[in-house]
C-alpha positions as CSV (number, residue, x, y, z in Angstrom):
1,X,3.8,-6.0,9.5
2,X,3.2,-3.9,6.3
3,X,0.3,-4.5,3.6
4,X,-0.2,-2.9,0.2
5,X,-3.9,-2.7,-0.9
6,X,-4.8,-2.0,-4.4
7,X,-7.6,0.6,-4.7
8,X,-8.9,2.3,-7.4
9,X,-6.7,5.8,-6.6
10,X,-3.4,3.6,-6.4
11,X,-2.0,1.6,-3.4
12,X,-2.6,1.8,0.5
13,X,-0.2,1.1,2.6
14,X,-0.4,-0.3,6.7
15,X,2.4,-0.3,8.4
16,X,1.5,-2.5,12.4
17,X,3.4,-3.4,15.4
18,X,2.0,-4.0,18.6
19,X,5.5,-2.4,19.9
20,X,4.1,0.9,19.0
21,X,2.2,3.6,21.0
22,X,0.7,5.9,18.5
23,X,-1.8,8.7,19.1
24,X,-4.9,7.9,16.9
25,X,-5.9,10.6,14.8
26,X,-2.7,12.6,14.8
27,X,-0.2,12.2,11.6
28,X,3.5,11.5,11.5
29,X,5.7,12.8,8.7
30,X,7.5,10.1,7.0
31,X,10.0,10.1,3.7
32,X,9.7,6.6,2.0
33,X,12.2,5.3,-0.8
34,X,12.0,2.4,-3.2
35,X,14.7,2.4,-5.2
36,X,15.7,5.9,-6.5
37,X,12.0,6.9,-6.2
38,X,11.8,8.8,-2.6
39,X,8.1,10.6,-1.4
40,X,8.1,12.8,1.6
41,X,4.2,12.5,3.2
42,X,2.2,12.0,6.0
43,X,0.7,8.8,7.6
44,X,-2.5,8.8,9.7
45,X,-2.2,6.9,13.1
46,X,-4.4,4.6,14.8
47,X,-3.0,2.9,18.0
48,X,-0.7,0.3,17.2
49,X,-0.5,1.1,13.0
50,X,0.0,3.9,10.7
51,X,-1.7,4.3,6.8
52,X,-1.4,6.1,3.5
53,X,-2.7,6.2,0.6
54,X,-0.2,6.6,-2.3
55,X,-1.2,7.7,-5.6
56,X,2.0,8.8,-6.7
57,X,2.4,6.8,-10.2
58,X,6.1,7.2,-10.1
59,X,6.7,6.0,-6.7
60,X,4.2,3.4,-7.4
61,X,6.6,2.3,-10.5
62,X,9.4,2.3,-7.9
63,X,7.9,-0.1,-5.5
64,X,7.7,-2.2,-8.6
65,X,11.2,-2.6,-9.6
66,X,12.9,-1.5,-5.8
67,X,14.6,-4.8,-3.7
68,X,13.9,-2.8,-0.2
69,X,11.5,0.0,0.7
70,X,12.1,2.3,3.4
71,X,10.2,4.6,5.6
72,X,12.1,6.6,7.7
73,X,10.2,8.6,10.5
74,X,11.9,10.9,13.2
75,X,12.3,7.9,15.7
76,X,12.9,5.1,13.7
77,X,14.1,3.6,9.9
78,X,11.8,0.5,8.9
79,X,13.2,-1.3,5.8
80,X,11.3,-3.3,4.3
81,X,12.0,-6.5,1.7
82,X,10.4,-6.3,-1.2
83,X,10.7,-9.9,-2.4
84,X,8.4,-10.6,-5.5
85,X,6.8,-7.5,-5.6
86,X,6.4,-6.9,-9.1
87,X,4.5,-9.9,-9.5
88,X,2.3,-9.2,-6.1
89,X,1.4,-5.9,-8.1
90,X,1.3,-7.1,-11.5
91,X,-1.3,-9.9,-9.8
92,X,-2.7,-7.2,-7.8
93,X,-3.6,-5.0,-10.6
94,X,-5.0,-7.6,-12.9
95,X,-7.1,-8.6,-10.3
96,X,-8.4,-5.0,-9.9
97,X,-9.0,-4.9,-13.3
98,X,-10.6,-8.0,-14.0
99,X,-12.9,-7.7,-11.0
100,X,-13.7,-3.8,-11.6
101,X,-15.7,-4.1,-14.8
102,X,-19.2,-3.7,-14.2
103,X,-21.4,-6.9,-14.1
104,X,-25.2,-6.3,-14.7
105,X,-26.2,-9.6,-13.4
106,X,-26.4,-11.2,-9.9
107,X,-23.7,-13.5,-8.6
108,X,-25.5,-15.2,-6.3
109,X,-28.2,-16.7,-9.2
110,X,-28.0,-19.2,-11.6
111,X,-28.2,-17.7,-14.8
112,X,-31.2,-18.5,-16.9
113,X,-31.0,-21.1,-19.8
């Protein structure tokens, strides 16, 4: 399973499987590709998934427009489909910004009338 989640830096990626026996803590090197966009980094393991964070605006962009992302690690090649992604970030960022502006009032009352 893979999941993107929008956070104020950029995008975090999870990549799971309960097929994989990872050594928490420790990090794998990894080059991802979306596209012609390509980023050589490192993903933090737990157990059974690996993260990152990626900031990288340009391979951001790339994950935008690309049919297929790819991580390749030193055992394996996951390829991803990257059906309707634009739109899942385009939703993803409005969302961000609509719920990031700062409200001074609490959601949980009834505002006064």
């Amino acid at each position: 399973m893979a999941s993107f989640l929008r956070t104020s830096d950029g995008l975090k990626l999870t990549l799971e499987s309960p097929n994989w026996k990872l050594e928490r803590g420790k990090n794998y090197p990894v080059r991802m590709k979306a596209g012609p966009a390509s980023w050589n980094t490192d993903v933090a393991a737990e157990n059974n998934s690996v993260s990152v964070a990626i900031s990288d605006k340009k391979f951001i962009e790339g994950l935008r427009a690309a049919n297929v992302f790819v991580v390749e690690g030193a055992g394996a090649t996951i390829r991803i489909p990257l059906d309707q992604s634009r739109a899942a970030l385009e939703r993803l960022e409005k969302c961000l910004t609509k719920n990031s502006r700062s409200v001074e009032t609490n959601p949980f009352v009834a505002p006064t009338r």
